[in-house]
Every structure is written in C-alpha cells, then in structure tokens.
RODO-2510 file (C-alpha; in nm, 4 decimals, decimal comma):
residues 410
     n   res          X          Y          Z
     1     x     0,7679    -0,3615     0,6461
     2     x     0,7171    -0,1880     0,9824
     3     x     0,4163    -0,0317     1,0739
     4     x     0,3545     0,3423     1,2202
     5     x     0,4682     0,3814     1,5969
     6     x     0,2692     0,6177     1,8447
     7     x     0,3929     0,8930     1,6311
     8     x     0,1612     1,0986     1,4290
     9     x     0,0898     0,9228     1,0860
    10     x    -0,1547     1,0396     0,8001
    11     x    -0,3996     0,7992     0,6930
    12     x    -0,2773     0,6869     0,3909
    13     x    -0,4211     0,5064     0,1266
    14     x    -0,1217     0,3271     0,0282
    15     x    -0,1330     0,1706    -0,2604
    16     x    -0,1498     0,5064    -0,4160
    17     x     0,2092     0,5704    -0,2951
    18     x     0,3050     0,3659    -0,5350
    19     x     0,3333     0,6291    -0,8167
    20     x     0,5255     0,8657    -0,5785
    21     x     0,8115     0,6902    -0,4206
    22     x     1,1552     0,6659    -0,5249
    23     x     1,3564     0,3219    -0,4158
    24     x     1,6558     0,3286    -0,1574
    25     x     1,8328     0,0382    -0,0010
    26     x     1,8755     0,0340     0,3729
    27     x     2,2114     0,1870     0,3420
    28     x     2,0055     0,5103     0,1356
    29     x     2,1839     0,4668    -0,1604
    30     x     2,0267     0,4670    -0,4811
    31     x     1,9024     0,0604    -0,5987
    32     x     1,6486    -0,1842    -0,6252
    33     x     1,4139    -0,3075    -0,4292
    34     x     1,2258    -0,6586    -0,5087
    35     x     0,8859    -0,5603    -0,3012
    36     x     0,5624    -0,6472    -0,3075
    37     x     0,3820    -0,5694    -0,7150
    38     x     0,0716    -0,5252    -0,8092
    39     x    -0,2107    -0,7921    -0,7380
    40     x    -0,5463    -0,7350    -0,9810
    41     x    -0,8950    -0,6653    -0,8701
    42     x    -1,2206    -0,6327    -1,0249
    43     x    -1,3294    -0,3190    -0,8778
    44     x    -0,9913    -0,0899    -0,9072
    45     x    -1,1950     0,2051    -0,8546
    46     x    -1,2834     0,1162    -0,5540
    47     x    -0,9653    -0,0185    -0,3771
    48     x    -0,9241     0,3315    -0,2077
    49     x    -1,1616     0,2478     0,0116
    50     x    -0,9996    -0,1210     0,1493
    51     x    -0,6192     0,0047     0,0854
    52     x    -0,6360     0,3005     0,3350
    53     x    -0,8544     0,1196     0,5851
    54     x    -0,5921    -0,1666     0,5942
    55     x    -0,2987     0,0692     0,6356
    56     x    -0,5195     0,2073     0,9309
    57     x    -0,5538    -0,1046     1,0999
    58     x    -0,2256    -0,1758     1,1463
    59     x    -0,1519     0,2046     1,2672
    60     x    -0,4659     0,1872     1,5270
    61     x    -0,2867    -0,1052     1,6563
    62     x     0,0680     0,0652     1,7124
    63     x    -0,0957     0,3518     1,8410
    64     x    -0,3301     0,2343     2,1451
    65     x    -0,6088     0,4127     2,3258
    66     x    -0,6326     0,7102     2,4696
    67     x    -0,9289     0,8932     2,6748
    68     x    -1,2682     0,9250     2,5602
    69     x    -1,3652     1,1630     2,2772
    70     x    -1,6358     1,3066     2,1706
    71     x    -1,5634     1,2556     1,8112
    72     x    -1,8370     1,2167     1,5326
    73     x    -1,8934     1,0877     1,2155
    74     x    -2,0181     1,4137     1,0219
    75     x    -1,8513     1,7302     0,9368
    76     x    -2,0214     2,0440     1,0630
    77     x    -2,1448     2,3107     0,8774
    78     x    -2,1387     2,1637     0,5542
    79     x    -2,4772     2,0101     0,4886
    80     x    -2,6715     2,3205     0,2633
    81     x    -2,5408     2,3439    -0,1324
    82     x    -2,4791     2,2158    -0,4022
    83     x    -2,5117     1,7923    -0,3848
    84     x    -2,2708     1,6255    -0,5740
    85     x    -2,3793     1,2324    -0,4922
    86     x    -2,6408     1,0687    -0,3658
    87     x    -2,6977     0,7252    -0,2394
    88     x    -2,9379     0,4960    -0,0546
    89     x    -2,8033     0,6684     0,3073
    90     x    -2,7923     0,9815     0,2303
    91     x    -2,5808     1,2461    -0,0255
    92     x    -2,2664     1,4716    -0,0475
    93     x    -2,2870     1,8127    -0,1105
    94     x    -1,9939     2,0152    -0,2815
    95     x    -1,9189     2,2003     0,0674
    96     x    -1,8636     1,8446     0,2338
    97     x    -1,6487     1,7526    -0,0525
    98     x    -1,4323     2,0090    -0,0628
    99     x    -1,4189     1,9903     0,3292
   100     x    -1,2825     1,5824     0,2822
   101     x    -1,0668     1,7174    -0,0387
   102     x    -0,9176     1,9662     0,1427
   103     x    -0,7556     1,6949     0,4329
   104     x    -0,6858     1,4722     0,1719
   105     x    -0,4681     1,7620     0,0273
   106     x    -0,3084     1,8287     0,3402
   107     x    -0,2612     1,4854     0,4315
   108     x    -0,1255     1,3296     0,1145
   109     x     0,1042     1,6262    -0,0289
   110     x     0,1919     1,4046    -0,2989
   111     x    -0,1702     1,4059    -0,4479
   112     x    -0,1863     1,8051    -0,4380
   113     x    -0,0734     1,8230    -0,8312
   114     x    -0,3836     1,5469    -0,9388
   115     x    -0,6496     1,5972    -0,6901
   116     x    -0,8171     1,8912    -0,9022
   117     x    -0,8485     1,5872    -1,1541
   118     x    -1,2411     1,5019    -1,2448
   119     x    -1,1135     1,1080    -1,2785
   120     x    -0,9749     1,1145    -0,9194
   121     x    -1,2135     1,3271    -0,7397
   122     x    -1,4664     1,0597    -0,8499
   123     x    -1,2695     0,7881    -0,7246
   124     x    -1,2168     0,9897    -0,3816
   125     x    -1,6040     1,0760    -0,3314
   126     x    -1,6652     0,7180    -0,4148
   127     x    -1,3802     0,5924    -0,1244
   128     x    -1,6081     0,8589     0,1330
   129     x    -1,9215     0,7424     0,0506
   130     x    -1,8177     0,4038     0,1086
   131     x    -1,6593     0,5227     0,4342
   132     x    -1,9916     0,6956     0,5432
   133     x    -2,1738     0,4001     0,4853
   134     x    -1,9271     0,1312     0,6473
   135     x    -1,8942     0,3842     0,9506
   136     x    -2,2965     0,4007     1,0016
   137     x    -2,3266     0,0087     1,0580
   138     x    -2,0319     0,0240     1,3356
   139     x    -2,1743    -0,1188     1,6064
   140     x    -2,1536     0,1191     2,0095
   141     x    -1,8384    -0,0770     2,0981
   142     x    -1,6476     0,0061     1,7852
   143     x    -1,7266     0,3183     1,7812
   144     x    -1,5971     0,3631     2,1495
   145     x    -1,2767     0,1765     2,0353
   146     x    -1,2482     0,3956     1,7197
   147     x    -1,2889     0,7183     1,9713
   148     x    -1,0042     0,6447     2,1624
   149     x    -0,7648     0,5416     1,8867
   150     x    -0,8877     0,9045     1,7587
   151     x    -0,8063     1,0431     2,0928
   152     x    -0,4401     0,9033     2,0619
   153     x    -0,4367     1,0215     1,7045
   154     x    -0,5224     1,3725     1,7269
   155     x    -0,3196     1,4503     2,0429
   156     x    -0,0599     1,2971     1,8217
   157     x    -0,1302     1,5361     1,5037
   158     x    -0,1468     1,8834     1,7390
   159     x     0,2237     1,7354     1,8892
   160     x     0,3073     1,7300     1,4899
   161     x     0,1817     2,0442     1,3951
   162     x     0,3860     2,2352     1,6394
   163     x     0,6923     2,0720     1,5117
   164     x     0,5798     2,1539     1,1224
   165     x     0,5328     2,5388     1,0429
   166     x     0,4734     2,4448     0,6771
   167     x     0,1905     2,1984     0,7458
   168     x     0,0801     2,4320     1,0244
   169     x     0,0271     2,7068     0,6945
   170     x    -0,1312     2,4859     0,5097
   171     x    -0,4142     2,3621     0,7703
   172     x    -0,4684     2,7452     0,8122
   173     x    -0,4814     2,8078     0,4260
   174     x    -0,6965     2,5202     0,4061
   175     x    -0,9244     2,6489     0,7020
   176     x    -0,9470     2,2993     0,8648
   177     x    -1,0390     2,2749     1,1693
   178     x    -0,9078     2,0643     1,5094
   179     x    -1,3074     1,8908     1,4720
   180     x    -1,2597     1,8576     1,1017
   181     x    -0,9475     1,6679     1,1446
   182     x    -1,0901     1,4950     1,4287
   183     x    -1,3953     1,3636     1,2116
   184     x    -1,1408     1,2753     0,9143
   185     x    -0,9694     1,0527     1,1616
   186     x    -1,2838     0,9179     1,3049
   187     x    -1,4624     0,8705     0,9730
   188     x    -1,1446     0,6143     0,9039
   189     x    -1,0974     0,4712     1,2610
   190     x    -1,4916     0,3236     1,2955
   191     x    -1,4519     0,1545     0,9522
   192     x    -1,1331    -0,0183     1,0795
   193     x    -1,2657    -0,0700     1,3995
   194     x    -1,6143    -0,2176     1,2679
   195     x    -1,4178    -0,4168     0,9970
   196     x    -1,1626    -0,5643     1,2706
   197     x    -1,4606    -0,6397     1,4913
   198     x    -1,5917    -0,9117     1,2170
   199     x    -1,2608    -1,1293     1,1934
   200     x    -1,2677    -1,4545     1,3788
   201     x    -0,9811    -1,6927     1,4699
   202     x    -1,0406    -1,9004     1,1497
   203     x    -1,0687    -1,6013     0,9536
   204     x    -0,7322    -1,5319     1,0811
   205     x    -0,5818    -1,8675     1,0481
   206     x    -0,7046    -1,9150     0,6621
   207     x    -0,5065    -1,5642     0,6006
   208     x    -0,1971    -1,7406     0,8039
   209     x    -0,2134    -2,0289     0,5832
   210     x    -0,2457    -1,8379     0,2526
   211     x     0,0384    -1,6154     0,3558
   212     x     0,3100    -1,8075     0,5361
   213     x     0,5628    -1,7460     0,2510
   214     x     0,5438    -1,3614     0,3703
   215     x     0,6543    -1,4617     0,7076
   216     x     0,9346    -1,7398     0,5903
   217     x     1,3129    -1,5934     0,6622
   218     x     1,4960    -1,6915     0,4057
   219     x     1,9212    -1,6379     0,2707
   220     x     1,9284    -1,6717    -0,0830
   221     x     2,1672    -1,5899    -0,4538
   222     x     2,0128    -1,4928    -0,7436
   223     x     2,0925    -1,3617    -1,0889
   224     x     1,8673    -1,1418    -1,2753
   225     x     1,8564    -1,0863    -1,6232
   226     x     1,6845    -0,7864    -1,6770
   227     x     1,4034    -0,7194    -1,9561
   228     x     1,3387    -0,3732    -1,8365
   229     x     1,5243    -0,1312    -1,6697
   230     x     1,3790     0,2221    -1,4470
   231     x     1,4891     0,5445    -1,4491
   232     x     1,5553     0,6296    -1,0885
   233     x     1,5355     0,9994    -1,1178
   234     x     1,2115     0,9864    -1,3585
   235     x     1,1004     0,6806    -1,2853
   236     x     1,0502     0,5843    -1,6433
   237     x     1,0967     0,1922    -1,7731
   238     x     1,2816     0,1415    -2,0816
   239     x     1,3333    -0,2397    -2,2442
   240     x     1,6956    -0,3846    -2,2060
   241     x     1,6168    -0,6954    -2,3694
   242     x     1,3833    -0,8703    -2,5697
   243     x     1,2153    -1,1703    -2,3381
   244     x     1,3492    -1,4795    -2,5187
   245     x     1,7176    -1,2897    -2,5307
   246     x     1,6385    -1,2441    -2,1297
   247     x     1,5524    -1,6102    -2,0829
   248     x     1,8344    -1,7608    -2,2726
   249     x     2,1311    -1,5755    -2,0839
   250     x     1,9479    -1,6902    -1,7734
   251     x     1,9492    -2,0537    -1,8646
   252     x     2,3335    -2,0131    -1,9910
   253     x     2,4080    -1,8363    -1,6163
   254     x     2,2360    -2,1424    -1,4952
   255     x     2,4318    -2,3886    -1,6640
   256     x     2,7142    -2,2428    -1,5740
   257     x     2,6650    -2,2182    -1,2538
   258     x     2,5206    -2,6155    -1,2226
   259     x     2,9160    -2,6954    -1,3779
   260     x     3,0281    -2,5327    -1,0193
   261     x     3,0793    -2,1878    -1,1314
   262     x     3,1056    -1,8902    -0,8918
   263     x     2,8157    -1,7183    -0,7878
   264     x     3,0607    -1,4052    -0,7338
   265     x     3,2060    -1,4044    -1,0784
   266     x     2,9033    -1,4937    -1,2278
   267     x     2,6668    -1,1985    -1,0529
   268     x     2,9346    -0,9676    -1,1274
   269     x     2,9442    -1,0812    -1,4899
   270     x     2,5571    -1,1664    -1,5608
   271     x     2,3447    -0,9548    -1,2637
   272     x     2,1624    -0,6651    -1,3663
   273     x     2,0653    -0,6077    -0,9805
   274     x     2,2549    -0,3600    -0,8239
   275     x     2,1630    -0,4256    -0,5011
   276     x     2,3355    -0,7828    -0,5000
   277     x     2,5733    -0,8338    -0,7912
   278     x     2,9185    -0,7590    -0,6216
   279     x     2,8449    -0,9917    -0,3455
   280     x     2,7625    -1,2879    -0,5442
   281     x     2,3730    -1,2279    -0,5394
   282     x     2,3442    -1,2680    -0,1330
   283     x     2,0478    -1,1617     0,0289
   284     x     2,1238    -1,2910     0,3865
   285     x     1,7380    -1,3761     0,6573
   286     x     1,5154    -1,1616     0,4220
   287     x     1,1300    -1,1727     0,4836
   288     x     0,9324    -1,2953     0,2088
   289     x     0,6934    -1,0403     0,1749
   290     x     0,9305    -0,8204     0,0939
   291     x     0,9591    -0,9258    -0,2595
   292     x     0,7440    -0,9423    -0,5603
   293     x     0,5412    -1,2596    -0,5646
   294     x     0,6729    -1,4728    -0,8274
   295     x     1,0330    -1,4797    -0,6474
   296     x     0,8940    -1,4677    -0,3290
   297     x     0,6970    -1,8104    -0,4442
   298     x     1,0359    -1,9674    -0,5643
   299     x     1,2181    -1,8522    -0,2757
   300     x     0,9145    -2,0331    -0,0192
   301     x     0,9000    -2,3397    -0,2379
   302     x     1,2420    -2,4131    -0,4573
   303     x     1,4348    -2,6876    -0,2809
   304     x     1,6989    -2,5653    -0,0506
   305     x     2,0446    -2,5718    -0,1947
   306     x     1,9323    -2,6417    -0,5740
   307     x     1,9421    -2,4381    -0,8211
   308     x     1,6076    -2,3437    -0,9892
   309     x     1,4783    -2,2670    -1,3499
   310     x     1,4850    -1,9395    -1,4314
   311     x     1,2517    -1,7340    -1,2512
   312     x     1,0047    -1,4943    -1,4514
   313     x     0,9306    -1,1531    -1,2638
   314     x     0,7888    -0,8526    -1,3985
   315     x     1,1744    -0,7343    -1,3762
   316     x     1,3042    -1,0700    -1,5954
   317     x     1,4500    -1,3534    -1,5491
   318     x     1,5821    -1,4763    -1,1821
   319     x     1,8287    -1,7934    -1,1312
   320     x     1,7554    -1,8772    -0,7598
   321     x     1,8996    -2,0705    -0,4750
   322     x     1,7983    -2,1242    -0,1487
   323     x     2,0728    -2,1734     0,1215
   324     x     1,8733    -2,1232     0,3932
   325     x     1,4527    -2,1455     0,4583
   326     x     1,2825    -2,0467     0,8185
   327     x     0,9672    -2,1094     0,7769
   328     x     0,7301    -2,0178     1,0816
   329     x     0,4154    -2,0923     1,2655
   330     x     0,1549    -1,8428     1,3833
   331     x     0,3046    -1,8620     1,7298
   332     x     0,6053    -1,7462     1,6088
   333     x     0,4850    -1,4653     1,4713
   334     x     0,5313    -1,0896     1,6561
   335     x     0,2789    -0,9027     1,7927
   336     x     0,3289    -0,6412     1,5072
   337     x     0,3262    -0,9747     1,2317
   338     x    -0,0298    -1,0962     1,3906
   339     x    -0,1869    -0,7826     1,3242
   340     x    -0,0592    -0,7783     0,9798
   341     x    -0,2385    -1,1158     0,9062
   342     x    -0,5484    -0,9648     1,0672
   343     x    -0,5125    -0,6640     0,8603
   344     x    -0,5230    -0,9365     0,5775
   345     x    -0,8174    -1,1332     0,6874
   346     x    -0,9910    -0,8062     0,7425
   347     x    -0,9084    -0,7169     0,3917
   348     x    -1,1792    -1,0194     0,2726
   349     x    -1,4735    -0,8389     0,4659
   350     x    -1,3635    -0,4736     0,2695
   351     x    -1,3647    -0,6518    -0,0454
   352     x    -1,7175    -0,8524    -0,0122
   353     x    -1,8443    -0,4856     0,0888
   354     x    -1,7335    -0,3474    -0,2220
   355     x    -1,8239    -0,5946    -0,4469
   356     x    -2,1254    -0,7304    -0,2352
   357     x    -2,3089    -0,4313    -0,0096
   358     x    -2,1823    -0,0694    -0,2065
   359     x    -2,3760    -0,1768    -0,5155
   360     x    -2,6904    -0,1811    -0,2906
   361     x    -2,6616     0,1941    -0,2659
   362     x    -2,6847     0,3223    -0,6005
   363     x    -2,4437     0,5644    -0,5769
   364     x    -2,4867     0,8410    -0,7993
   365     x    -2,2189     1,1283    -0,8505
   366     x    -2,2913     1,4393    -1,0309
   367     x    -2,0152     1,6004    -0,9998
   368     x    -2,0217     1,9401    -1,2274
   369     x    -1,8338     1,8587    -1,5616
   370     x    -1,5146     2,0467    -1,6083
   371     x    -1,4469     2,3003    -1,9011
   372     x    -1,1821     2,1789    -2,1254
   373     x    -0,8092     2,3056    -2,0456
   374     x    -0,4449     2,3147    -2,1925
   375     x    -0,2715     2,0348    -2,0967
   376     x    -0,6044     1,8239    -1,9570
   377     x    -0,4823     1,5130    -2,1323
   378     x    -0,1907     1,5176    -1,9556
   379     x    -0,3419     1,5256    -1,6229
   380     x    -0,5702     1,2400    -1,7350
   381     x    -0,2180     1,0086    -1,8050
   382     x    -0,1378     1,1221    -1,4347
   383     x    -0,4277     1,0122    -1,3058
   384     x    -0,4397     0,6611    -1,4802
   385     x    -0,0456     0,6409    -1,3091
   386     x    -0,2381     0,6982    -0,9656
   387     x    -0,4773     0,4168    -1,0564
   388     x    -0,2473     0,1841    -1,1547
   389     x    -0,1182     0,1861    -0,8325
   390     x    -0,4371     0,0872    -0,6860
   391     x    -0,3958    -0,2238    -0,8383
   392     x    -0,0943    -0,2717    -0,5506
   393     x    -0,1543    -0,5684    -0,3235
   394     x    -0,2223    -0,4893     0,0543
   395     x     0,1325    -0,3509     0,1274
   396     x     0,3122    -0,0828     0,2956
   397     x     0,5655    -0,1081     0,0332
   398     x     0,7413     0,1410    -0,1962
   399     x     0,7149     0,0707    -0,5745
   400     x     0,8932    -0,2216    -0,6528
   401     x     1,2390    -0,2557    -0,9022
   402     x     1,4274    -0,5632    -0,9677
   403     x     1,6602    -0,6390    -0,6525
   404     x     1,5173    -0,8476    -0,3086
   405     x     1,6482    -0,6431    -0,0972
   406     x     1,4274    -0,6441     0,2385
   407     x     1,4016    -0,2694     0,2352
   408     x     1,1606    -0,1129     0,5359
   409     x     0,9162     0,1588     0,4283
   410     x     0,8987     0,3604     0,7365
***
C-alpha cells in the first residue's frame, strides 16, 4: 500500500476507485487480490469528503514543502449566477460548480461517463461545501503549511502537464486555469492540514492499537472455497456455490489436511484462488492490511502453526494457517507506516465533522432538476456502483477478489 512520491498525484477520493479498477498481482498477470473491503458508515453520502482528505494526507506527507504561495481558498470569477446551495457560511452558484466539476473531470477521468449524473453531482457539491467550510476554520499556521504543500503540488502538476498532451487538451477544453488548479489543490490541502493539526499522540496511539493487525507481517496457507466468483474483464460476480455447499468442502479440506495431508495437493485440488493454489496456498511476509478484514483478523489472531475453522469472507470460505506472525510496535513502524496511522486517527475528527458540525449548516442544494432521458435508469445503477464504493474503508486499495496477495496500488 505505498503512498504517492514527490511526483504529481490527483487528489483522489479513493474509495470511489473502487468501481473502476481491475485486479493484477505483482507479477501483472491477471488474479486475485484479498485487499481491504468495504467497512459501513452512517453517512455514505458524505464519505467523499473524509476519503479524499485521507488519501491527501498521506500524499502532503510524501510530497514536502515548497516556497510560499499565494494560494486561496475561492475561485475567481465565479461568484454572480445562478446559486445552486446554500448553507450557514455562505452558497454555491452554478458557475462555481461547474468550475469544481470541471477539475474533478479532469482529475478523475474515470468519473467523466457519471459526473453529468444528478445523484452524484449532489454528492460532489455536498463533499465542496464541506470542504469550504472545514477550510474556513483552518487556523494561520495550517494554512501556511497547506500553501507550501500546494507550492510542491502545482510545480509538480505543470512538470506533468508537459509530459501529457492529452491532459494538456483537456485543461484547455475545460478552460481551467493554473489559479483554478491552484485553489482545487488548496481547497483540499487546508482541510488536511487543519484536520492533521488536531491529532495528538494518544489520538495516534488509540489508532496504533486498533490497527496493529494492519502492520503484523505474516507467511501463511490457505484454501478458499469460493461462493462467488468475478468476471475480470466485466467485473461482474456470479455464485459458484451455494454457502452451506461452500462451508462443507472447507471443513472436508480441513480434515484432510488435520490427517497430515499436503497443502500442495490439496490447494491444487480444493483452491479456488488463483493467486496461491499451485504453490500450496503460500503467501510468504504479507502485510495485514492488505487483505479483507475477516482473514486479516484470523491471520493476526489464529494460533501459529494450527489449523483454523473455516474462515468466512465475502469471497467464501478460507482454511488458514499461520507459519509465521511479526507482529510490531509503533517504533517499528516506517516513517511512511506512521503517517498512515495518523491518516487514521485523523479520519475520527472527519467523521465527528460530518456527523457532528455539517448538520449545523443546513445545507440546502437546489440543484435544477433534470429532464427525463433514454437510458437515465441506467446511469442511476452506475451511480449507486460509485456509491457503493464509498462504503470502502480508509484504503488506497484496488477492489478486492478472493486471493491475499499483498498487491501495491501505486
């Protein structure tokens, strides 16, 4: 899971990505990956707003400073028209909409064929308002931090334009400007900046102690019995097997394997992971948070060298042992693996906001409703697959499919 370098990276609100990516192995052939699913919350509508500022965070931090900018908070010329939402603040008009829409576009190519979509619009004015409002109470010294990392950021994106004629089109089609993009990037890097400024050690240490499975190193085998299989071309998930047929060929795997079978005749024979099954289910110092909770769980607590009940994952049914368990202390963590528990603790302040301080503002969108079309119900499906995704736990990780493998989205 390796963050951005000093290269030139979108902001990304990555939970979304979900819905777009397709799943290689490190080798870049076609498999599974057992990463990081989906993780409720009550205000899915609003996750936007906490899953790109999170992402952020831990790009701001592989980035650095730069000199001082003179970046601001507001896009210019786009205050008369048309107001499409209003709120205790202030209020968005159409012009500064389109204006945020029209990065977005350019940013997140992927979203071009849904962000015309009422449903998601709504969802994207609602992530800027929030933005707007989170960026006002940044206090002088976050906003000097935030100008910097902007500073690094933009010098960054004018390097990557040069090197991109088809993005370099598109910002021109788009008529976005160098301060436009500038106040995109600021808009993003004073709500990180303001949100990092509230964590405290113990904030940092509680989000340690909840997530030290992520961190642990393990080598493991495992089995799976699959319930469900995915289309790796369309991405659609069809049922293999019914869930009690799934469960009792993992038990009879297990038994077999507690008599002293092999676990390289038995994968072979019984594994429905790709990824794993002709080399007896081996998945050699793999990072925890790399997989898909309910495994990663088993693999952090199952006692080393047993071999566990059947594992349920939203994949199947997982027969697990543990050769080999590293688990470490905050010390032992990288530079790049601190920030990513900050990012986490961070995440608790974006989610009190949302749930505690954006209700405060009354937001009220009025966005003009759209004449019917051929084919609108089929963009509204497309949009509920985008929204879905938001449901994705903090993680810079493709969508998930049934193997562990420790994949790196890069």
């Amino acid at each position: 899971m390796r963050r951005h370098r000093c290269k030139f990276a979108f902001v990304v609100p990555f939970l979304l990505q979900y819905s777009y990516c397709k799943v290689h192995n490190a080798k870049g052939e076609r498999g599974f990956n057992m990463l990081q699913s989906s993780r409720k919350s009550a205000w899915r509508r609003s996750a936007l707003l906490t899953v790109a500022a999170v992402l952020v965070m831990t790009m701001l931090a592989a980035c650095g400073g730069g000199n001082k900018g003179e970046h601001t908070l507001e896009f210019k010329g786009v205050s008369e028209g048309e107001v499409v939402a209003t709120y205790k603040d202030g209020k968005v008009t159409q012009a500064e909409l389109d204006k945020y829409l029209a990065i977005f576009g350019v940013t997140q190519p992927s979203y071009e064929q849904i962000i015309t979509i009422p449903q998601f619009q709504e969802m994207i004015l609602e992530q800027y308002v929030s933005y707007k409002v989170l960026a006002g109470q940044a206090s002088e010294e976050s906003l000097k931090k935030a100008r910097e990392d902007v500073d690094a950021q933009l010098k960054e994106y004018k390097e990557y334009l040069k090197t991109d004629t088809a993005l370099e089109a598109k910002v021109k089609e788009k008529k976005i400007s160098d301060d436009d993009m500038s106040t995109f990037l600021m808009l993003t890097s004073a709500v990180v900046a303001h949100v990092n400024s509230l964590v405290t050690e113990d904030d940092i240490k509680k989000a340690f102690e909840t997530a030290q499975a992520d961190y642990a190193v393990s080598t493991v085998r495992h089995i799976l019995v699959a319930t469900t299989e995915q289309n790796q071309e369309t991405g659609e998930t069809k049922e293999v097997r019914k869930d009690e047929e799934a469960l009792a060929r993992a038990n009879e795997v297990k038994a077999k394997l507690d008599a002293g079978g092999s676990w390289d005749e038995l994968a072979k024979t019984y594994s429905d992971d790709p990824g794993s099954k002709d080399k007896g289910g081996l998945y050699e110092a793999a990072e925890g948070g790399k997989w898909v909770p309910p495994f990663k769980q088993a693999v952090f607590e199952q006692e080393i060298g047993k071999i566990g009940e059947p594992v349920k994952s939203d994949f199947g049914y997982h027969v697990i042992v543990v050769e080999k368990r590293d688990v470490k202390t905050y010390d032992q963590l990288t530079e790049e693996q601190k920030e990513q528990v900050k990012s986490t603790a961070a995440y608790t302040y974006m989610e009190k906001f949302m749930t505690d301080e954006m209700p405060k503002q009354e937001l009220k969108i009025t966005l003009p409703e759209p004449e019917p079309t051929e084919g609108a119900e089929e963009g509204a499906e497309g949009t509920e697959g985008a929204e879905g995704a938001e449901d994705g736990e903090v993680s810079a990780s493709p969508s998930p499919s049934p193997s562990p493998s420790a994949t790196d989205s890069k």
